[in-house]
N, C-alpha and C positions, 0 to 999 in steps of 0.2 A: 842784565842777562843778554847774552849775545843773540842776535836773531839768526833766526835756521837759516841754511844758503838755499834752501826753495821750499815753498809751500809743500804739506805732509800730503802722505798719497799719490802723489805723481813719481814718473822717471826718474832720475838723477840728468838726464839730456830736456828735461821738461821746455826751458825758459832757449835753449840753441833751437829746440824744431818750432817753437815759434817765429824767432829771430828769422829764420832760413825762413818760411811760407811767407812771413809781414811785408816782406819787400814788394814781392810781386806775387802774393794769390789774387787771381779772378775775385775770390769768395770776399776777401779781408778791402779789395777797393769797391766791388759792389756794398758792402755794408757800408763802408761811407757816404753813398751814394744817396742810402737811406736813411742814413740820420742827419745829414744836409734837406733831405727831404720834409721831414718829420718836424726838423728844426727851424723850417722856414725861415722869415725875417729875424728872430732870436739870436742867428748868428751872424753878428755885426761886429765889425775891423775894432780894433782896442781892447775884444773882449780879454778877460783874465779865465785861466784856462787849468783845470786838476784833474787829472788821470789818476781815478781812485783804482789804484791793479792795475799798475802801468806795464807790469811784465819787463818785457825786454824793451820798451818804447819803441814799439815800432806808431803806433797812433803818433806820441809826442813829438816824434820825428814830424811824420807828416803835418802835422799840425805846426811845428816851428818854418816851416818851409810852402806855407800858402799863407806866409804874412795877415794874416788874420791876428793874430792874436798877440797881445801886449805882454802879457807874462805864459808862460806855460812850468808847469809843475807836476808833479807825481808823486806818489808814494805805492809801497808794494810790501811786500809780507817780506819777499826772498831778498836777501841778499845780494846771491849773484843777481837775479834780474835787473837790479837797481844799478850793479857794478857795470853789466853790458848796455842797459837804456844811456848810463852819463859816457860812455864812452863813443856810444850812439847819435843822442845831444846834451851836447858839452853845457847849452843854453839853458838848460829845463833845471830848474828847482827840485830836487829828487830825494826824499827820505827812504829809508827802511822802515816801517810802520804799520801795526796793524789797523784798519779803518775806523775801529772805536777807542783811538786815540791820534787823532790824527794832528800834526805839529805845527796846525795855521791860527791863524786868529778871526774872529767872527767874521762872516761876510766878507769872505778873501778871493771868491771864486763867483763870475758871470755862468760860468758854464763847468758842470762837474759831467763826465761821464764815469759809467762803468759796466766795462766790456766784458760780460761771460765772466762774472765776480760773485756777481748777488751769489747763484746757487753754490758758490763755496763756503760762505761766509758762516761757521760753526754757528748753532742755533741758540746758544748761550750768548752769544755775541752780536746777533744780528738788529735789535731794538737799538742798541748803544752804537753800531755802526751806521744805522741809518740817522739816528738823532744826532751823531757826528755829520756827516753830511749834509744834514740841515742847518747844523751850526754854522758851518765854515759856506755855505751857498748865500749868495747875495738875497736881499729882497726881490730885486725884478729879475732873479736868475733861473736856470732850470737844469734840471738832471735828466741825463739819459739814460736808460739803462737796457741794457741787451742781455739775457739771458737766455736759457735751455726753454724750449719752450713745447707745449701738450696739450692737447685737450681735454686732460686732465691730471691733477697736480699729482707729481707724486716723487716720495721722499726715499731715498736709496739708502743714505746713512746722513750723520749729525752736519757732514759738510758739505751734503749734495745734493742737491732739489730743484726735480722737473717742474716748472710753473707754468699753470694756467693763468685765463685771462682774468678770471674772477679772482683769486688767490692773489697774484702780482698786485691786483690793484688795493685789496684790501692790506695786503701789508706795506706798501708806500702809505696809506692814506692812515694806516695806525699809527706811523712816524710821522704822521704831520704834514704831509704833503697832498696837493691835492694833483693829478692825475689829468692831464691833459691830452697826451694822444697814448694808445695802446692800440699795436697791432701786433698781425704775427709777422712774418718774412721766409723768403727763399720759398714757394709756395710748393711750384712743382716738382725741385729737386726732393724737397723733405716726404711728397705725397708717393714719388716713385722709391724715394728707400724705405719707407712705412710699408708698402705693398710689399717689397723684398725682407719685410722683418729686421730693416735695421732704424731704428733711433736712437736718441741721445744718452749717453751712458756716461756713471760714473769714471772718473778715471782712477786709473790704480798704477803700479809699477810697469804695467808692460802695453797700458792702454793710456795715449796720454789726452785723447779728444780734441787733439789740434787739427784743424783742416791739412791732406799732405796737400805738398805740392806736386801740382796734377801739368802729368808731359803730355795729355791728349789739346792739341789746340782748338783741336774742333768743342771739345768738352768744355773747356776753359771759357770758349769765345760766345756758347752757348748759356752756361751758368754768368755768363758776366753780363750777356745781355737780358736774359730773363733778371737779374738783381736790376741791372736802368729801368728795365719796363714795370717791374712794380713801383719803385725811386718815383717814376713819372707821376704812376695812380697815385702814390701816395701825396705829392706834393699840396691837392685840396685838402684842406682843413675838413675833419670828420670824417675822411676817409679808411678804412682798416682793412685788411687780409683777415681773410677767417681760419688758414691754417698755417701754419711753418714750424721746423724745429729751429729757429730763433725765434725768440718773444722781445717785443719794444715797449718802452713805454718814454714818455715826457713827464717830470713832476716840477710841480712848482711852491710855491709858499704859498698857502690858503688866500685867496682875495684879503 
């Protein structure tokens, strides 16, 4: 069966307003910042590297291009995303695939992320997606994962779910994994648009939940250093944010 050209619910431009923000959002390189953070010594040169919802690769890019990593790969739902990430990097291993069947073999990956994925991942499917990414994760390896994040959980429709800290962690640790760091992120930005009534929302045809790209540089310069300066706090081991509309966590294979 032919795979859709973009994941169901979003824009038909879904996978282009990512492309255009990845290169240069304040928001998309402070989030690196934090999971270099988070990731401490875990990310070391040679590692083998899977963008589970690699979108349009802009992560794989960056990631091909700080020599860190020995292989880099992807797989994505869309179609098109998959056609613009290889045209993006030509290097990266890149399927069309949904995540609970994913086209690697046991213990193929040091390091798996997935970027603002989990809360799409239909509820039918998400046991078999995460037991997929236990598969294919090495023994000494670990997962990232970034999602919608709340203080508390709550479900919009079958492919869209705000997570709390209690919630994320109990559904990583039902697939097997055990749970290493959980925080939230973006603290202040998320507390000032909470006050103004706005949080994270499903997307639909004319709302795609992609950060825009922001022309204030004062804004920009301001959200980018608040993302380094929590990067910093985080970088001790047991350290957490108590609030943000993104949620982190670290999982690993049970000791």
């Amino acid at each position: 069966m032919k795979a859709p050209a973009i994941a169901p619910g979003v824009p038909l431009d879904y996978y282009e307003r990512i492309r255009v923000v990845d290169e240069g959002s304040w928001w998309y390189r402070g989030s690196r910042s934090i999971e270099r953070a988070l990731l401490g010594g875990r990310l070391q040169p040679g590692a083998r590297l899977l963008d589970a919802g690699c979108g349009p690769g802009g992560y794989l890019r960056w990631a091909a291009r700080t020599g860190l990593f020995a292989h880099v790969a992807g797989v994505d739902l869309g179609s098109e995303a998959v056609d613009i990430a290889r045209s993006r990097v030509p290097e990266a291993e890149l399927y069309v695939a949904p995540l609970h069947e994913l086209p690697f073999s046991d213990r193929s990956f040091n390091l798996i992320v997935m970027h603002d994925v989990l809360q799409h991942i239909p509820e039918d499917d998400l046991s078999a997606s995460l037991e997929e990414i236990r598969r294919v994760l090495d023994v000494a390896g670990a997962v990232v994962v970034r999602t919608n994040g709340a203080l508390r959980f709550r479900r919009a429709r079958a492919d869209w779910r705000l997570y709390d800290r209690p919630v994320l962690r109990r559904t990583l640790e039902q697939a097997g994994f055990r749970c290493e760091r959980l925080t939230y992120s973006n603290m202040l930005p998320s507390l000032f648009a909470a006050a103004r009534g706005r949080t994270p929302r499903a997307p639909n045809e004319a709302c795609a939940g992609v950060p825009p790209r922001d022309t204030s540089r004062i804004r920009a310069r301001t959200g980018a250093a608040l993302l380094r300066a929590e990067a910093r706090y985080l970088e001790r081991p047991g350290r957490a944010l108590p609030y943000g509309h993104s949620l982190w966590a670290v999982a690993t294979h049970p000791a």
